[in-house]
C-alpha positions as CSV (number, residue, x, y, z in Angstrom):
1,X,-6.2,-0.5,2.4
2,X,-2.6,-1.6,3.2
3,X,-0.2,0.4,4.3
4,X,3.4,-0.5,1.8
5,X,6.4,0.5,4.4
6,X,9.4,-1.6,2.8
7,X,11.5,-2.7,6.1
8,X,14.6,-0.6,6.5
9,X,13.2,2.1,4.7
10,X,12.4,5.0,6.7
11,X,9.0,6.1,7.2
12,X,8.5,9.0,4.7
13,X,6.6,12.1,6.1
14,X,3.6,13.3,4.5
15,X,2.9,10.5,1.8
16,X,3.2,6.8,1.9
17,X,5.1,4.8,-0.2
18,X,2.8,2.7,-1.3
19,X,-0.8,0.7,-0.7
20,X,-2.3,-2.6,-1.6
21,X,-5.7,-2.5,-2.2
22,X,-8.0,-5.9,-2.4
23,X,-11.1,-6.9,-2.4
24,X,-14.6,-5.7,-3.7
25,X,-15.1,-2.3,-4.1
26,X,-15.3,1.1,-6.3
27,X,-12.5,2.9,-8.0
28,X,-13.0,7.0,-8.1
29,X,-10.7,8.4,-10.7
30,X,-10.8,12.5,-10.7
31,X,-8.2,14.7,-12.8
32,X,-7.7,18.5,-13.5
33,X,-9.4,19.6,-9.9
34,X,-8.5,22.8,-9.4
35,X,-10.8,23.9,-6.4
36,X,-13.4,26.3,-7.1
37,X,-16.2,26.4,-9.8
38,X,-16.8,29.7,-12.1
39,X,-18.6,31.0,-9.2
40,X,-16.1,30.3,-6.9
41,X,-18.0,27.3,-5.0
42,X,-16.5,23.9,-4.1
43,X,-18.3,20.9,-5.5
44,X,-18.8,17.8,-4.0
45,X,-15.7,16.0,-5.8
46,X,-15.7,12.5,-4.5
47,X,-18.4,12.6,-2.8
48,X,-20.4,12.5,-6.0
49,X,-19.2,8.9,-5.6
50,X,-19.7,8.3,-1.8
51,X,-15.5,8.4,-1.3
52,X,-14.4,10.5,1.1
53,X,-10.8,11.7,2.5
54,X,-10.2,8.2,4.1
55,X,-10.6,6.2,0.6
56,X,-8.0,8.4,-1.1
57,X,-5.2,5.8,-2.2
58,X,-3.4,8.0,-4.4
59,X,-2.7,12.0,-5.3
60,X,-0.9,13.9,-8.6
61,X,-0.1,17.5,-7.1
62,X,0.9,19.7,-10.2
63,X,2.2,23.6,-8.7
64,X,3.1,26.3,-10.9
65,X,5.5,27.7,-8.3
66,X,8.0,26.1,-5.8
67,X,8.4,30.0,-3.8
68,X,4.8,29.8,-3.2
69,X,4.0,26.3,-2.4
70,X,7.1,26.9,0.3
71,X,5.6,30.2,1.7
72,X,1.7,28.1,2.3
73,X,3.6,25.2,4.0
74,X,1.8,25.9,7.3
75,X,-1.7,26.9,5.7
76,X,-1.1,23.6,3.5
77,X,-0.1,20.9,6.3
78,X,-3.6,22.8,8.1
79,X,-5.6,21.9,5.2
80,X,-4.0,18.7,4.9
81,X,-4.9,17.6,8.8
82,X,-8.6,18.9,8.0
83,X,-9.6,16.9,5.5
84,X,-7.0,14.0,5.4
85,X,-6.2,13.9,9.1
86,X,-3.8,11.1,9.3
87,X,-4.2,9.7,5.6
88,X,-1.1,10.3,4.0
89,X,-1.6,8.3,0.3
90,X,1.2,7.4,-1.6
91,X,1.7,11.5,-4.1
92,X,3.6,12.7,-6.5
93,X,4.4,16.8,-6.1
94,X,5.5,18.4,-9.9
95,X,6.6,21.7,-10.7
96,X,4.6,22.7,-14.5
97,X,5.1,26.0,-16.2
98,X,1.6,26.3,-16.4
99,X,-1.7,24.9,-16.1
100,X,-4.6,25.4,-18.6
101,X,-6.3,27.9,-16.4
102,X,-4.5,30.7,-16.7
103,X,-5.5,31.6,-12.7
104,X,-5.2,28.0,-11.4
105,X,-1.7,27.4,-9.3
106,X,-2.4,23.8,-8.0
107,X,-4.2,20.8,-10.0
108,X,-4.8,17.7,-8.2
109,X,-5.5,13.9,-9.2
110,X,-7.3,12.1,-7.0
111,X,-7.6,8.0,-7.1
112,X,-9.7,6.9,-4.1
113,X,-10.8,3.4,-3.5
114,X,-14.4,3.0,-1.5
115,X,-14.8,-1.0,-0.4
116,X,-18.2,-2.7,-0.6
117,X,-19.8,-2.8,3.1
């Protein structure tokens, strides 16, 4: 995965512009991941797929609330450094009114690309 940093442009913090991708490999496509199950457990996610943090090329962050998302800014960029570390994939961050689960706040889409080798 390449790094897309258009000269003159400076370096955005907490996503990247963009990546190239090439070669042989696997695309992992997930949508509407919410976090926890009925039970409240975690599954596996990409790793259904064997991706893992460091394949994630691309995220969709859908929030139903700017006042919250702003108040878990610290507890966020924590999260962030534990499972991404230093990948910061090119993301998109929307405000919706809503999501189909009446308790979810966040929905995430995930594109992850896992090389051959």
């Amino acid at each position: 995965m390449k790094i897309l940093q258009p000269s003159g442009w400076p370096r955005p913090r907490g996503f990247t512009h963009g990546v190239l991708v090439e070669g042989p490999g696997r695309w992992v496509v997930l949508a509407g991941q919410t976090g926890a199950d009925e039970r409240g457990e975690y599954a596996p996610g990409m790793r259904e797929a064997g991706a893992g943090p460091e394949h994630v090329v691309r995220l969709t962050w859908y929030l139903t609330s700017r006042a919250e998302y702003a108040a878990a800014a610290a507890d966020i960029a924590a999260a962030w450094r534990e499972t991404l570390g230093r990948n910061f994939p090119p993301s998109t961050l929307l405000y919706v009114s809503g999501l189909v689960d009446p308790n979810a706040k966040v929905e995430i889409e995930v594109i992850a690309f896992v090389p051959v080798g």
